[in-house]
mmCIF file of the N, C-alpha and C atoms, coordinates in Angstrom:
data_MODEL
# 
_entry.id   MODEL 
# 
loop_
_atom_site.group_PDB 
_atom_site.id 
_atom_site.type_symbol 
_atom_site.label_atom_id 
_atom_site.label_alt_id 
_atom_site.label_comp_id 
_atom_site.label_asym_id 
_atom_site.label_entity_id 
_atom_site.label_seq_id 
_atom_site.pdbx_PDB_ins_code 
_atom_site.Cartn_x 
_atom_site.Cartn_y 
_atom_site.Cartn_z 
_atom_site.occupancy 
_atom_site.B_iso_or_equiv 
_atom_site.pdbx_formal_charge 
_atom_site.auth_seq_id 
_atom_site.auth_comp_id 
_atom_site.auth_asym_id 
_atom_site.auth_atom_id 
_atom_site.pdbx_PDB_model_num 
ATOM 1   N N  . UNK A 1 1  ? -88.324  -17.629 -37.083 1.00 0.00 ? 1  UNK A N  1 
ATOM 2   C CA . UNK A 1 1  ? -89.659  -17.438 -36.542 1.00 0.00 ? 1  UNK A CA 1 
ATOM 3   C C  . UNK A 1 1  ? -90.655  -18.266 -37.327 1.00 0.00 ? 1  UNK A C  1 
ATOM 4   N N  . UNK A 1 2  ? -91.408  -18.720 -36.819 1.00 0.00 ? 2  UNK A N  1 
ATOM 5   C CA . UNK A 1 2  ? -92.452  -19.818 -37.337 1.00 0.00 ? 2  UNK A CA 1 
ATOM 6   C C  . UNK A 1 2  ? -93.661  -19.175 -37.036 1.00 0.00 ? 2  UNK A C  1 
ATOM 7   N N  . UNK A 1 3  ? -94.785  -19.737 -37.630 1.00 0.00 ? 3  UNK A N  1 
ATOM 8   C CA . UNK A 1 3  ? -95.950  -19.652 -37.363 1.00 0.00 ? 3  UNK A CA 1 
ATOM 9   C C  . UNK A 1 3  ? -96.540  -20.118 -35.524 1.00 0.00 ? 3  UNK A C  1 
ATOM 10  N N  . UNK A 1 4  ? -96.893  -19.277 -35.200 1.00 0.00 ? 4  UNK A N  1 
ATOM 11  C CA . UNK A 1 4  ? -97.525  -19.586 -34.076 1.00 0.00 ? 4  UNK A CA 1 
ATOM 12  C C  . UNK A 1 4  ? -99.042  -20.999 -34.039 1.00 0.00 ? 4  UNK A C  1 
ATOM 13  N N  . UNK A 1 5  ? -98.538  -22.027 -33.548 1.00 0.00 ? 5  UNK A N  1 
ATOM 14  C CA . UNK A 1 5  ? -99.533  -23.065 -33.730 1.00 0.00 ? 5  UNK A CA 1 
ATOM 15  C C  . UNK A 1 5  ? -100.679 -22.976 -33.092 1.00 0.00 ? 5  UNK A C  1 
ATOM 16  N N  . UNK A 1 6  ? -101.868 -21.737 -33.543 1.00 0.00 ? 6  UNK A N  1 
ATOM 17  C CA . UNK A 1 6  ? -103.845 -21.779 -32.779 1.00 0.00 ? 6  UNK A CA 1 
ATOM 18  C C  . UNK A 1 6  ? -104.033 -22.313 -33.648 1.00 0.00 ? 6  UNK A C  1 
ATOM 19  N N  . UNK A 1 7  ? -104.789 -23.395 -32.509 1.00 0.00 ? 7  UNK A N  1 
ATOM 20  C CA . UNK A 1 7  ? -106.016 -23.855 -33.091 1.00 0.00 ? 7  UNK A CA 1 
ATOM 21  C C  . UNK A 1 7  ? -106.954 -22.606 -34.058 1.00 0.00 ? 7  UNK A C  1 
ATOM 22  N N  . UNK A 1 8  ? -107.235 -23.178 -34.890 1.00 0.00 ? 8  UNK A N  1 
ATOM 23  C CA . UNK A 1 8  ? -108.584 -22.589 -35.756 1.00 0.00 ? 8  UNK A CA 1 
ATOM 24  C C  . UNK A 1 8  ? -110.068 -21.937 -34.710 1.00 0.00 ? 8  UNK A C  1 
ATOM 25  N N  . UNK A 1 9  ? -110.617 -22.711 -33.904 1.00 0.00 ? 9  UNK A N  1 
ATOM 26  C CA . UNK A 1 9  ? -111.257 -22.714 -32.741 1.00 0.00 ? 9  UNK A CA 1 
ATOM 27  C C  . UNK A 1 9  ? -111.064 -21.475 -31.674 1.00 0.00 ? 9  UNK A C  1 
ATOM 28  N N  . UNK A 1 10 ? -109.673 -21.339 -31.486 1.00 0.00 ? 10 UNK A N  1 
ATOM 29  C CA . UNK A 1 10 ? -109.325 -20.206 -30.568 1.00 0.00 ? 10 UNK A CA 1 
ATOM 30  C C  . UNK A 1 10 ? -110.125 -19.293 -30.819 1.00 0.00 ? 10 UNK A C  1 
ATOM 31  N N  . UNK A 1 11 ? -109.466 -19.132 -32.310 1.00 0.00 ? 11 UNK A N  1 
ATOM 32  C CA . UNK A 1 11 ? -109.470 -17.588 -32.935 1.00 0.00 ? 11 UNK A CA 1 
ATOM 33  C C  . UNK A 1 11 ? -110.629 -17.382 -33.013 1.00 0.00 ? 11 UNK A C  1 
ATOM 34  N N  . UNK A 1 12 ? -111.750 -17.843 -33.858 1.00 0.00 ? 12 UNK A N  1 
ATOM 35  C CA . UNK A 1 12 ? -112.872 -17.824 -33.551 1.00 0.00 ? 12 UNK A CA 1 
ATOM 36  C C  . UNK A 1 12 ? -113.328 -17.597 -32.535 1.00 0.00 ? 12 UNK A C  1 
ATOM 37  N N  . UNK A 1 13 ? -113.013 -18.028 -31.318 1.00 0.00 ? 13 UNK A N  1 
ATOM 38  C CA . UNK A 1 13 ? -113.872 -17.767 -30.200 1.00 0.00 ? 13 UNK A CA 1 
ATOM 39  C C  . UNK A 1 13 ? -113.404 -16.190 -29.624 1.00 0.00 ? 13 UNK A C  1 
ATOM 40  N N  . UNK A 1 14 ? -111.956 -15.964 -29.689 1.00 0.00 ? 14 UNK A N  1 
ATOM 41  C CA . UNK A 1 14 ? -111.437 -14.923 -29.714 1.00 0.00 ? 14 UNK A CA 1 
ATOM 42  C C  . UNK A 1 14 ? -112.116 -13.854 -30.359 1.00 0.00 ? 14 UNK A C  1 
ATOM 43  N N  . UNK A 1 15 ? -112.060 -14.033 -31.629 1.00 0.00 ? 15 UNK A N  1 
ATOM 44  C CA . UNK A 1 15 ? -113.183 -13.409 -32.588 1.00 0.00 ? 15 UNK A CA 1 
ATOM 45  C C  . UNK A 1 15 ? -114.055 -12.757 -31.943 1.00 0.00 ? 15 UNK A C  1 
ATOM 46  N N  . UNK A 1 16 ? -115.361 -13.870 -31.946 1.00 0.00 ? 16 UNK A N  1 
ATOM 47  C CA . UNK A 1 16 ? -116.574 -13.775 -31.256 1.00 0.00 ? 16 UNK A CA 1 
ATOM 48  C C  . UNK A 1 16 ? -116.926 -12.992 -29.748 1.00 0.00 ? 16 UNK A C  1 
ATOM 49  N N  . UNK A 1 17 ? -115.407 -12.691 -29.167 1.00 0.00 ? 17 UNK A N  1 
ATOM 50  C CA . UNK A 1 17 ? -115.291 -12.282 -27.697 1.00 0.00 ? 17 UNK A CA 1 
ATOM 51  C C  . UNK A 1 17 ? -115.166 -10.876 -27.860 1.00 0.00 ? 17 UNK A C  1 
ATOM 52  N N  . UNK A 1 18 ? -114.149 -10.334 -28.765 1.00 0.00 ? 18 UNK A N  1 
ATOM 53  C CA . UNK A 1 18 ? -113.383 -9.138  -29.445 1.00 0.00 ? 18 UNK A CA 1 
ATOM 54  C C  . UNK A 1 18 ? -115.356 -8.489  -29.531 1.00 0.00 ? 18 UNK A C  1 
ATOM 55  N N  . UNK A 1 19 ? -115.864 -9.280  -30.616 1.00 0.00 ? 19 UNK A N  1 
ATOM 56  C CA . UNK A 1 19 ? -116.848 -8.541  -31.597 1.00 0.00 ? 19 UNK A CA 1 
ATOM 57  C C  . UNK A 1 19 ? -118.110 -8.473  -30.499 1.00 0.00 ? 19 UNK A C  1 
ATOM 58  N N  . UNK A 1 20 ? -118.158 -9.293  -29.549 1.00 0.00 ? 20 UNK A N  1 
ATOM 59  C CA . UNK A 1 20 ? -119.116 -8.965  -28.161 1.00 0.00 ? 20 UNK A CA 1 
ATOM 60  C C  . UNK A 1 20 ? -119.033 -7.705  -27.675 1.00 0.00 ? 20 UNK A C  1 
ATOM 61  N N  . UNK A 1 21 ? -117.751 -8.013  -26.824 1.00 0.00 ? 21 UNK A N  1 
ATOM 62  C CA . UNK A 1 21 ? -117.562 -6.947  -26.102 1.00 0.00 ? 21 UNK A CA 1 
ATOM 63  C C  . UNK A 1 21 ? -117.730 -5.338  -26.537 1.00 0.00 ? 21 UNK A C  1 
ATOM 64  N N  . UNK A 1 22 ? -116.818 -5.147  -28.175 1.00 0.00 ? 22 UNK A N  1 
ATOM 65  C CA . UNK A 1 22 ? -117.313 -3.867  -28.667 1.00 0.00 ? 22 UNK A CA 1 
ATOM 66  C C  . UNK A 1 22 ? -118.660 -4.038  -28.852 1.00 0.00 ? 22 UNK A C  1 
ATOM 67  N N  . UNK A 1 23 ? -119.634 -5.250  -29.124 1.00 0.00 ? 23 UNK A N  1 
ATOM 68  C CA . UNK A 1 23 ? -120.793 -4.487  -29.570 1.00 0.00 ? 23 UNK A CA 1 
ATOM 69  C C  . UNK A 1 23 ? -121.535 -4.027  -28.019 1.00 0.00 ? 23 UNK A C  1 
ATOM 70  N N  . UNK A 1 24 ? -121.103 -4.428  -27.061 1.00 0.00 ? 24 UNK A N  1 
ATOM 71  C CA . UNK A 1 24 ? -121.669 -4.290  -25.641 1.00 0.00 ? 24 UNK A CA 1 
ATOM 72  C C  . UNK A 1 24 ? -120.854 -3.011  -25.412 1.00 0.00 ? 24 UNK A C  1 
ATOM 73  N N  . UNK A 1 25 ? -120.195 -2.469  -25.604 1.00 0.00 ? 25 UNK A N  1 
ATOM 74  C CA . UNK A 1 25 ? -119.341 -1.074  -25.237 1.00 0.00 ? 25 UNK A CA 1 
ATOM 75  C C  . UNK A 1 25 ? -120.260 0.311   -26.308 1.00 0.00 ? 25 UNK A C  1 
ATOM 76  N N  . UNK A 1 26 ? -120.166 -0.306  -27.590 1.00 0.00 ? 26 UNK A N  1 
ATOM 77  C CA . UNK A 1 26 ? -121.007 0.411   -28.116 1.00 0.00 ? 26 UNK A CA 1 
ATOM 78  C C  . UNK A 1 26 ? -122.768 0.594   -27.912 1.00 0.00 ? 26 UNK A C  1 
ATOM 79  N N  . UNK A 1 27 ? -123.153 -0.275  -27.411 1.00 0.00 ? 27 UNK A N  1 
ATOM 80  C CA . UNK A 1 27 ? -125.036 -0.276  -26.963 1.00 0.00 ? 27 UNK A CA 1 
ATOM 81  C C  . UNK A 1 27 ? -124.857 0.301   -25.841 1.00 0.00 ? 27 UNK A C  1 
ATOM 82  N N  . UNK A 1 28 ? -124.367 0.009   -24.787 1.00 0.00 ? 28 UNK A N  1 
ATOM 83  C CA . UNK A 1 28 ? -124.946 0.306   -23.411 1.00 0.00 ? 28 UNK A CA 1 
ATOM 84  C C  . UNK A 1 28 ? -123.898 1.285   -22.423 1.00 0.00 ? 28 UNK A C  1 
ATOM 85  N N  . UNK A 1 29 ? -122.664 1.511   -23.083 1.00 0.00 ? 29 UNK A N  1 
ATOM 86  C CA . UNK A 1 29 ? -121.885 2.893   -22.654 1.00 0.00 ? 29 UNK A CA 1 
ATOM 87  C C  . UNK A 1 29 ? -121.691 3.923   -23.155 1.00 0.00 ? 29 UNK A C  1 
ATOM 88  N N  . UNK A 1 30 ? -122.742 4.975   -22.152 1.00 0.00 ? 30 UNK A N  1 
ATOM 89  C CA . UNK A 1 30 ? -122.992 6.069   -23.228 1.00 0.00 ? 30 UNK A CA 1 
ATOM 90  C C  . UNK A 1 30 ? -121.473 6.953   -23.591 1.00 0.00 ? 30 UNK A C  1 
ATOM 91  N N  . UNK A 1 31 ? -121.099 7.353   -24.608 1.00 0.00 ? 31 UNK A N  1 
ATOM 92  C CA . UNK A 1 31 ? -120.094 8.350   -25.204 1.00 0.00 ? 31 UNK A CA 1 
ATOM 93  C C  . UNK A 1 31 ? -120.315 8.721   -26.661 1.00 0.00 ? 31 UNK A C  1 
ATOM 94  N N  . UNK A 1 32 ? -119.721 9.668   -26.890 1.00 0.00 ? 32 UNK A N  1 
ATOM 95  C CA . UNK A 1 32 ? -119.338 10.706  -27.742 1.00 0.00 ? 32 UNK A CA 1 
ATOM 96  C C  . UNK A 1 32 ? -119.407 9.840   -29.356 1.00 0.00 ? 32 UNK A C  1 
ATOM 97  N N  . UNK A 1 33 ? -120.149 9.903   -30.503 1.00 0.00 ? 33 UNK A N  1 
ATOM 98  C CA . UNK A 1 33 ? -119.981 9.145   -31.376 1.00 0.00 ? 33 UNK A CA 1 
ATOM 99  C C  . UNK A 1 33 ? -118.759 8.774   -32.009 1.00 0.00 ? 33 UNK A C  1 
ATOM 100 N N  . UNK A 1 34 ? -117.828 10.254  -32.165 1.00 0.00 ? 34 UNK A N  1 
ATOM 101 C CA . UNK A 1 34 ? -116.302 10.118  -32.298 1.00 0.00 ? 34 UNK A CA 1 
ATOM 102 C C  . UNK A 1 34 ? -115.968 9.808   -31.597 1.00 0.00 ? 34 UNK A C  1 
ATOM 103 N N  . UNK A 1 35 ? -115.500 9.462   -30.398 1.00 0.00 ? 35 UNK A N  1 
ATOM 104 C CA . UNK A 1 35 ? -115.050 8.399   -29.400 1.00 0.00 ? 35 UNK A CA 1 
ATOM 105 C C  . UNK A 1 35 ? -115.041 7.183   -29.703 1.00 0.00 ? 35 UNK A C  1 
ATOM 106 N N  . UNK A 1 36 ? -117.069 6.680   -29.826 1.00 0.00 ? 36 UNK A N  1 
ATOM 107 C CA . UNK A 1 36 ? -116.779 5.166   -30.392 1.00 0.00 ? 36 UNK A CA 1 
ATOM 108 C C  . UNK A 1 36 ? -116.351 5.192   -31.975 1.00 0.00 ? 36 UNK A C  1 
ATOM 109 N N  . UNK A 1 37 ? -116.219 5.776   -32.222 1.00 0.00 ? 37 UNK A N  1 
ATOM 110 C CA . UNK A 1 37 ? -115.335 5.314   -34.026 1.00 0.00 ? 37 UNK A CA 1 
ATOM 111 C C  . UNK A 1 37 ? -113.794 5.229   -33.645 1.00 0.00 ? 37 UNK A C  1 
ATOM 112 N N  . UNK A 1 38 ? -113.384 5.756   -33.315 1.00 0.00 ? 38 UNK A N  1 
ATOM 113 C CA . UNK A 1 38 ? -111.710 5.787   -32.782 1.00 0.00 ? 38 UNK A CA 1 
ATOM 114 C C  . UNK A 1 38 ? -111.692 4.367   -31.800 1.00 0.00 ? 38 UNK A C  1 
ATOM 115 N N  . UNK A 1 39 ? -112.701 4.594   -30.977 1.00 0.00 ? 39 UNK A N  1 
ATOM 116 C CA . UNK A 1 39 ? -112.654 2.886   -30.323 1.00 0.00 ? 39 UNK A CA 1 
ATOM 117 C C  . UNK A 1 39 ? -113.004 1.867   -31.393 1.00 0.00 ? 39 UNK A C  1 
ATOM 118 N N  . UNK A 1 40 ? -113.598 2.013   -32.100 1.00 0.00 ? 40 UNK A N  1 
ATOM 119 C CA . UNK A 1 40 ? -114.059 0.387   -33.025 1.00 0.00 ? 40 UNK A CA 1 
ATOM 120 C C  . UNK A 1 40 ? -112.436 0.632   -33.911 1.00 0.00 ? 40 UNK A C  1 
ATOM 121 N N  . UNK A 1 41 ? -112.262 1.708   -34.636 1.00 0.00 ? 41 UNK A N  1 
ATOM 122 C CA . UNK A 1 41 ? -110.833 1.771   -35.496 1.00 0.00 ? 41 UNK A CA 1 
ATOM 123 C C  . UNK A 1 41 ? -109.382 1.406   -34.920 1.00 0.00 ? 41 UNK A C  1 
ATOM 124 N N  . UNK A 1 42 ? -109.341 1.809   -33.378 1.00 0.00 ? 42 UNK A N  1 
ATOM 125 C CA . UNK A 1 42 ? -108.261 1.193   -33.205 1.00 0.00 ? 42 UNK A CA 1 
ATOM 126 C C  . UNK A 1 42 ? -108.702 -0.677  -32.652 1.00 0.00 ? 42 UNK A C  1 
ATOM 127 N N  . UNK A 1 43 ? -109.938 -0.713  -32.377 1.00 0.00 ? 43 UNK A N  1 
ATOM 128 C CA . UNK A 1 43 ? -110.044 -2.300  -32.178 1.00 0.00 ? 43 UNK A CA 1 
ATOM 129 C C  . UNK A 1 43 ? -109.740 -3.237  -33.077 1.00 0.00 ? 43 UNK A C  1 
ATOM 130 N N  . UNK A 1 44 ? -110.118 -2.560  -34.141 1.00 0.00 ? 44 UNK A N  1 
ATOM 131 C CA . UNK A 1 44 ? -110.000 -3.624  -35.805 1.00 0.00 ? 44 UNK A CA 1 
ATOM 132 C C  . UNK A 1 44 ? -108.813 -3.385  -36.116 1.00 0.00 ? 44 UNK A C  1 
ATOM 133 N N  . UNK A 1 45 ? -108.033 -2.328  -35.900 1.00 0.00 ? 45 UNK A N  1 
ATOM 134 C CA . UNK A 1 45 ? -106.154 -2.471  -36.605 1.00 0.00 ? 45 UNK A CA 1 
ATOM 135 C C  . UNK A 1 45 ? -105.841 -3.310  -35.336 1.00 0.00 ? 45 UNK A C  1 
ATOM 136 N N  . UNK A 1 46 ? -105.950 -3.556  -34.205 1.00 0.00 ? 46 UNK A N  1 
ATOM 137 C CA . UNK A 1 46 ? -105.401 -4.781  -33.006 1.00 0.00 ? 46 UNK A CA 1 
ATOM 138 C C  . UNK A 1 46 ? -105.805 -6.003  -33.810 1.00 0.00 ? 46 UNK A C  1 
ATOM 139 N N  . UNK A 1 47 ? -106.813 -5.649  -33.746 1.00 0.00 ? 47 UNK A N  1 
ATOM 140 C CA . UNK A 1 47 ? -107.300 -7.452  -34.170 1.00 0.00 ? 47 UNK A CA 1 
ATOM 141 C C  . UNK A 1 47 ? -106.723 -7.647  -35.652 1.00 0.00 ? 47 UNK A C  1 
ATOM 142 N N  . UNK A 1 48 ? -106.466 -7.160  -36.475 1.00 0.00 ? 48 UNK A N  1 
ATOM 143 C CA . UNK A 1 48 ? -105.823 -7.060  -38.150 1.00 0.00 ? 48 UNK A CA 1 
ATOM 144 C C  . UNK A 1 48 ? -104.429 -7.672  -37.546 1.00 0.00 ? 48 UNK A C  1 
ATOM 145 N N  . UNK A 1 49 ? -103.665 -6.762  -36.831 1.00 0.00 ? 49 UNK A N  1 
ATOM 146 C CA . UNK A 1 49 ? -102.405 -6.678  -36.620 1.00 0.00 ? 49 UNK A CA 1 
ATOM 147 C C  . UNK A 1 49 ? -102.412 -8.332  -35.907 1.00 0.00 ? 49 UNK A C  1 
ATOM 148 N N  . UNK A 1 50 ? -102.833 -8.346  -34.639 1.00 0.00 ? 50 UNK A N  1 
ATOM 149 C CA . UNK A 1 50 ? -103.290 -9.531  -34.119 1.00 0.00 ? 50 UNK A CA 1 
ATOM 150 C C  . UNK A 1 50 ? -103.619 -10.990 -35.496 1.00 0.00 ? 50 UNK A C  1 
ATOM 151 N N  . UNK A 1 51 ? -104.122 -10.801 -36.295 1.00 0.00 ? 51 UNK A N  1 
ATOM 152 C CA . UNK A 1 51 ? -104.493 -12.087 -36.820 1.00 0.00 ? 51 UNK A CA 1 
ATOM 153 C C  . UNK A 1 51 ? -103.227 -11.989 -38.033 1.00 0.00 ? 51 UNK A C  1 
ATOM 154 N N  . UNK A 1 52 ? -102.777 -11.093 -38.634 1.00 0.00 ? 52 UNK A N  1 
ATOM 155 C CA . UNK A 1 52 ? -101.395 -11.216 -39.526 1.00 0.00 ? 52 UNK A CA 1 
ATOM 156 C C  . UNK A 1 52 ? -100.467 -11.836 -38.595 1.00 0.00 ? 52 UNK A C  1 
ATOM 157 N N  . UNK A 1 53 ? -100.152 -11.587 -37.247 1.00 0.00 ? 53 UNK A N  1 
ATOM 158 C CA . UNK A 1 53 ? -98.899  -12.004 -36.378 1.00 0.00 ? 53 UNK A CA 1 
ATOM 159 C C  . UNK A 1 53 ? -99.534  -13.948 -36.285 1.00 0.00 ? 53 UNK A C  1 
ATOM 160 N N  . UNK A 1 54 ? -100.422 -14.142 -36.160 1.00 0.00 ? 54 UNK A N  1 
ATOM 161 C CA . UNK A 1 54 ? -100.936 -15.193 -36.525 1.00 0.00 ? 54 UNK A CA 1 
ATOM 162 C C  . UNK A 1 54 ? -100.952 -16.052 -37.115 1.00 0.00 ? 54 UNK A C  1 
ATOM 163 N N  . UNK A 1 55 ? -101.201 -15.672 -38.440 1.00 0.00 ? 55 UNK A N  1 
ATOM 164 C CA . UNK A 1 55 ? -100.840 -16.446 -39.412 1.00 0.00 ? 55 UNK A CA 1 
ATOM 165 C C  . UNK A 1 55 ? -99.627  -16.221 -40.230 1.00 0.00 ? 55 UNK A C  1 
ATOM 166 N N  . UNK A 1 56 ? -98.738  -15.440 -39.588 1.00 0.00 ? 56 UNK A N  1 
ATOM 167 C CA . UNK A 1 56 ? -96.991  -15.155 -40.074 1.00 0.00 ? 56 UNK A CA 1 
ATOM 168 C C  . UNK A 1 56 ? -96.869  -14.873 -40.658 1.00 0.00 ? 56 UNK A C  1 
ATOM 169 N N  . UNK A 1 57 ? -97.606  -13.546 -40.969 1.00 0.00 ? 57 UNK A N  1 
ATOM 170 C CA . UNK A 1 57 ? -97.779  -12.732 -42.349 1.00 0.00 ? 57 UNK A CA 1 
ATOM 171 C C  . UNK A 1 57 ? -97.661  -11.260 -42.059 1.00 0.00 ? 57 UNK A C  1 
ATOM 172 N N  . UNK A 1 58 ? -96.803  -11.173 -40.615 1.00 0.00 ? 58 UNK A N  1 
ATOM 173 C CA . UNK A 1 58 ? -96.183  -9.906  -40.167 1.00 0.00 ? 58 UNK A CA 1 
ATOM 174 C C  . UNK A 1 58 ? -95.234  -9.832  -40.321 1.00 0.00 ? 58 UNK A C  1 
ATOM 175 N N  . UNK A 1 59 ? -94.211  -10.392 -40.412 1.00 0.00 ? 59 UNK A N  1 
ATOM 176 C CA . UNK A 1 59 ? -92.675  -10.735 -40.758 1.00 0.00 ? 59 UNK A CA 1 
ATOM 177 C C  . UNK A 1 59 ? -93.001  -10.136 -42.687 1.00 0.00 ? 59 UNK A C  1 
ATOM 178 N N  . UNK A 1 60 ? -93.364  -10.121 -43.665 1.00 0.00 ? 60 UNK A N  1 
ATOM 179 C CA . UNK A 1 60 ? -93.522  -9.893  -44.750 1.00 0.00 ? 60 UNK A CA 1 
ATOM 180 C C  . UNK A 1 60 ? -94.008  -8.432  -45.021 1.00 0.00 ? 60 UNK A C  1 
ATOM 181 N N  . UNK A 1 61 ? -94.867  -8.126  -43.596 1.00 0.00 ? 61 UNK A N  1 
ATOM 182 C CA . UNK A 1 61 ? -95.585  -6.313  -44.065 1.00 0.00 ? 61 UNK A CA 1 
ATOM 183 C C  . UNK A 1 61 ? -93.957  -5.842  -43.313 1.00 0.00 ? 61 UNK A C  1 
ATOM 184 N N  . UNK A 1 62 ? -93.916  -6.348  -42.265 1.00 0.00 ? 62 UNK A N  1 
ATOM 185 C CA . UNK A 1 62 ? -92.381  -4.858  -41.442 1.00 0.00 ? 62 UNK A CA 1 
ATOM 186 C C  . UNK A 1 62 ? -91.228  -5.271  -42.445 1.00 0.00 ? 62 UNK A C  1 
ATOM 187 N N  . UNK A 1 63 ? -91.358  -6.131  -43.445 1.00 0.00 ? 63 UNK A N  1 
ATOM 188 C CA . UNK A 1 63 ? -89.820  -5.892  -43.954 1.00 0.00 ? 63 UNK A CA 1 
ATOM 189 C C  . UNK A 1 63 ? -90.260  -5.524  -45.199 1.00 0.00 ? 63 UNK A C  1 
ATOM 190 N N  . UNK A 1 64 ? -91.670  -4.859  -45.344 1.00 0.00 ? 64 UNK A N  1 
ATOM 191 C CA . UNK A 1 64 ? -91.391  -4.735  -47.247 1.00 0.00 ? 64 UNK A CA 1 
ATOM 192 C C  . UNK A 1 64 ? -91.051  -3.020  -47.422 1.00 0.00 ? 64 UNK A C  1 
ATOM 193 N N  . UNK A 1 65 ? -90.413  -3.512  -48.657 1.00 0.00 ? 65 UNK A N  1 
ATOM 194 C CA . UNK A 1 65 ? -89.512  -2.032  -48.926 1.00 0.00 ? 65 UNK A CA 1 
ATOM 195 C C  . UNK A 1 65 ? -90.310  -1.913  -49.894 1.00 0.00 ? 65 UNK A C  1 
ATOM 196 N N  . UNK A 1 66 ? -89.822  -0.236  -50.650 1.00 0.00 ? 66 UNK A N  1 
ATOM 197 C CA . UNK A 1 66 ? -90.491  0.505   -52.075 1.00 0.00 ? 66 UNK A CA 1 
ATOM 198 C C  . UNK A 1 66 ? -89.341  0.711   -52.623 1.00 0.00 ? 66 UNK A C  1 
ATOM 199 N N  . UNK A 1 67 ? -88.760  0.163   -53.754 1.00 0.00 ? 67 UNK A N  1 
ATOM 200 C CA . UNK A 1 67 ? -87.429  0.651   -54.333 1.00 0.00 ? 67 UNK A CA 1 
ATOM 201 C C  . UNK A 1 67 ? -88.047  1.580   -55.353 1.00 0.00 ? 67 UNK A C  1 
ATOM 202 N N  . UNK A 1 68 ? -87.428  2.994   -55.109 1.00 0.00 ? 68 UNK A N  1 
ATOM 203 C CA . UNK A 1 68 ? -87.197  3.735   -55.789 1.00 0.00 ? 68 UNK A CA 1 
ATOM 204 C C  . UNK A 1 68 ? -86.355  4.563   -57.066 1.00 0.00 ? 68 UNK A C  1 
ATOM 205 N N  . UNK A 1 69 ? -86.917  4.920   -58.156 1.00 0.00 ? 69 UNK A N  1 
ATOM 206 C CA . UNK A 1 69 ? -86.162  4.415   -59.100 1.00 0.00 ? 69 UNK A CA 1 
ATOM 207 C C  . UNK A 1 69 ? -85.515  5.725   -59.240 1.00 0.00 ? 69 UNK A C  1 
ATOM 208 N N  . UNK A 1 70 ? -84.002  6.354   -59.596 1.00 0.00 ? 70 UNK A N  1 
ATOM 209 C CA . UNK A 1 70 ? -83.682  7.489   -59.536 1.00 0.00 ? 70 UNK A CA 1 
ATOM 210 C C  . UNK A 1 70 ? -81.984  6.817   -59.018 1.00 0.00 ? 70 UNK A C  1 
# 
């Protein structure tokens, strides 16, 4: 598995689209304040998860182990 080749540019704009839209979900659709926190929290672990698979630095979190000493 290799690095997936984006442009620098994408992501950014990707970015910028991600961070729109929640801020337009959060201003102008009314709900529950706990609602939008669970919506912005699971938006930012997508986009986290999303930009590690990215830059191929997901392959390193699903295989790390804790050796335990005993």
């Amino acid at each position: 598995m290799g690095i997936v080749q984006t442009p620098l540019v994408q992501i950014l704009i990707a970015l910028i689209v991600v961070g729109v839209l929640l801020w337009l979900v959060n201003n102008f659709i009314p709900m529950a304040g706990s609602i939008k926190s669970i919506l912005n929290a699971v938006v930012i672990i997508v986009v986290v998860v999303w930009l590690l698979n990215i830059f191929g630095l997901m392959h390193y979190i699903t295989n790390f182990h804790v050796n335990r000493a005993g």
